[in-house]
C-alpha positions as CSV (number, residue, x, y, z in Angstrom):
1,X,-29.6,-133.9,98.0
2,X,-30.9,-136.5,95.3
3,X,-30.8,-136.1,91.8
4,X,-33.9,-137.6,91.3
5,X,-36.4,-138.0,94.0
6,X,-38.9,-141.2,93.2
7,X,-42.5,-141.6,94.5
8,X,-42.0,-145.8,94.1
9,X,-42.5,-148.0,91.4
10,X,-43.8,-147.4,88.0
11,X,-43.7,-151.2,86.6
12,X,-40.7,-153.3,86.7
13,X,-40.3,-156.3,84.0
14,X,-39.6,-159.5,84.0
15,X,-37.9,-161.0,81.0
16,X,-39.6,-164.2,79.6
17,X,-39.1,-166.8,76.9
18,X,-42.9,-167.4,75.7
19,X,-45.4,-164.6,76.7
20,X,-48.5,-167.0,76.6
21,X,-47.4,-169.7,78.6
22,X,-45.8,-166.8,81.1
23,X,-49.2,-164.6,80.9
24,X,-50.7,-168.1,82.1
25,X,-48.5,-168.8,85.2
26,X,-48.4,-165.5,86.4
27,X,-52.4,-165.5,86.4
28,X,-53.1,-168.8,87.9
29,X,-50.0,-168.8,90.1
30,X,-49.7,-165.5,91.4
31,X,-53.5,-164.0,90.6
32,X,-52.1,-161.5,88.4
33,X,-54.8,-160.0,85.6
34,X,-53.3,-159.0,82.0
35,X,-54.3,-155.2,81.6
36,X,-52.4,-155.3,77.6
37,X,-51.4,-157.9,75.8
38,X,-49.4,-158.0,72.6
39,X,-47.8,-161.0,72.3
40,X,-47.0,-160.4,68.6
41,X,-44.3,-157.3,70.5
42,X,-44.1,-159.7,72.9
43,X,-45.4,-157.7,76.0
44,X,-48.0,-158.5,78.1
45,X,-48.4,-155.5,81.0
46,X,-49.5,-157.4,84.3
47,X,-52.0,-155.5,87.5
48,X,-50.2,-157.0,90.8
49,X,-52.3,-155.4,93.4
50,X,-52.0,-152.3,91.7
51,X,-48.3,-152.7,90.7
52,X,-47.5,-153.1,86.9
53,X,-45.1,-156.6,86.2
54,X,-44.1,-156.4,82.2
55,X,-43.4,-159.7,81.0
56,X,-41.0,-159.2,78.2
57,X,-40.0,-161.5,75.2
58,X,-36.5,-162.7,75.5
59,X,-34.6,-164.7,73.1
60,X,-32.2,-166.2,76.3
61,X,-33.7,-166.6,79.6
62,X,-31.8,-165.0,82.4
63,X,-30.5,-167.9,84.2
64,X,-30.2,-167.6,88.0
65,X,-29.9,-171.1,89.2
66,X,-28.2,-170.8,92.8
67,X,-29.1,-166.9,92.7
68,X,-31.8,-166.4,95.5
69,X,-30.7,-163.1,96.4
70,X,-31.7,-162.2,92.9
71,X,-35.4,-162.3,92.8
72,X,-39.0,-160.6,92.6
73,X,-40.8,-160.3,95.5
74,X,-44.9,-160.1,96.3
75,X,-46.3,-159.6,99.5
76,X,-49.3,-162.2,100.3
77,X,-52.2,-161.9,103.3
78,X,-50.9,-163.3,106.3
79,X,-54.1,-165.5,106.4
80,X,-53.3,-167.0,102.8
81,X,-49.5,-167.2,103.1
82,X,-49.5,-171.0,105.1
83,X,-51.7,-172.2,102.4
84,X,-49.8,-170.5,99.6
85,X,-46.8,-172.3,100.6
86,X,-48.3,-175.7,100.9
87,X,-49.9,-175.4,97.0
88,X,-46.9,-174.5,95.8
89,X,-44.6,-177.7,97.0
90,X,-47.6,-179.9,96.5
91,X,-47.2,-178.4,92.5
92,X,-45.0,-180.5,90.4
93,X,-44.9,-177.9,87.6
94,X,-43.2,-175.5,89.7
95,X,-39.7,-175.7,91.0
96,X,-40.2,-175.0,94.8
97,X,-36.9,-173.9,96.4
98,X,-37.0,-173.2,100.6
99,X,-39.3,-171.2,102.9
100,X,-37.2,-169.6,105.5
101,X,-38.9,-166.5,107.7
102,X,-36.2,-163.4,108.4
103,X,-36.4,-161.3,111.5
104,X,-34.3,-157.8,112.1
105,X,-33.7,-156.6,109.2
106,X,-35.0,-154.1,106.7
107,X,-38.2,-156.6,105.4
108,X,-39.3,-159.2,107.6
109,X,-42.1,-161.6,107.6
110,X,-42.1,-165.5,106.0
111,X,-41.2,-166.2,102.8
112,X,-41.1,-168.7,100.2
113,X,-38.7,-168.8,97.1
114,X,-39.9,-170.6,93.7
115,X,-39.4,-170.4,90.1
116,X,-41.3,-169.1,86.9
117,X,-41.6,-171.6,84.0
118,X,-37.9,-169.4,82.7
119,X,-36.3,-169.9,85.9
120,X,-37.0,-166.5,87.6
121,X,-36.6,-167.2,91.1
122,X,-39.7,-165.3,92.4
123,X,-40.8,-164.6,96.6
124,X,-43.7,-164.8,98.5
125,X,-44.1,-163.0,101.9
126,X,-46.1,-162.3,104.5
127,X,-44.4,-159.0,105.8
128,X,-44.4,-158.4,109.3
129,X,-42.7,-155.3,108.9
130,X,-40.8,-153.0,106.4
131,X,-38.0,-150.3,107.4
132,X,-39.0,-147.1,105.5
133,X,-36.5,-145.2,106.8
């Protein structure tokens, strides 16, 4: 038996070099709406579909050039996901890396891989399926 038995996710956070310009990119790329702000702490607590992303202030960016299997991942409509992709490699802001879609194992679907203004290789999906169990 567990220790601890979890329901799911409270918030995870994402550690970021300017919370402004981050606030901004995860708004207009990713549709995210701010729900607090205090940039003067350096926190800015982000609604993701009813999921809570923290952007937190960091004096070093974590660096994970190379690192796709370290990532954050957000599950798009499967009507929006083809178009998603294309407005992201048309973007020259944004540091598009490969779209590849994975079959048999535990979450499937499409996906693209990208970067936040820091470097935080971030996902986009269209999940086909999900093992729960």
């Amino acid at each position: 038996m567990a220790l601890v038995k979890t329901k799911g996710l409270a918030h995870f956070t994402i550690p970021v070099t300017d919370t402004e310009r981050s606030q901004k990119f995860y708004e207009d790329i990713l549709g995210m709406k701010a729900v607090q702000i205090n940039h003067k702490r350096g926190m800015v607590f982000m609604d993701s579909g009813g999921d809570c992303v923290i952007l937190t202030k960091t004096q070093h960016a974590i660096n994970q050039a190379g690192e796709q299997d370290i990532h954050h991942a957000w599950v798009v409509e499967h009507d929006d996901y083809e178009n998603a992709v294309k407005e992201l490699q048309k973007r020259d802001d944004i540091n598009f890396h490969f779209e590849e879609d994975r079959q048999g194992g535990a979450v499937n679907g499409p996906r693209a891989y990208f970067e936040d203004p820091d470097g935080n290789v971030l996902e986009i999906i269209d999940l086909t399926s999900y093992k729960r169990h």
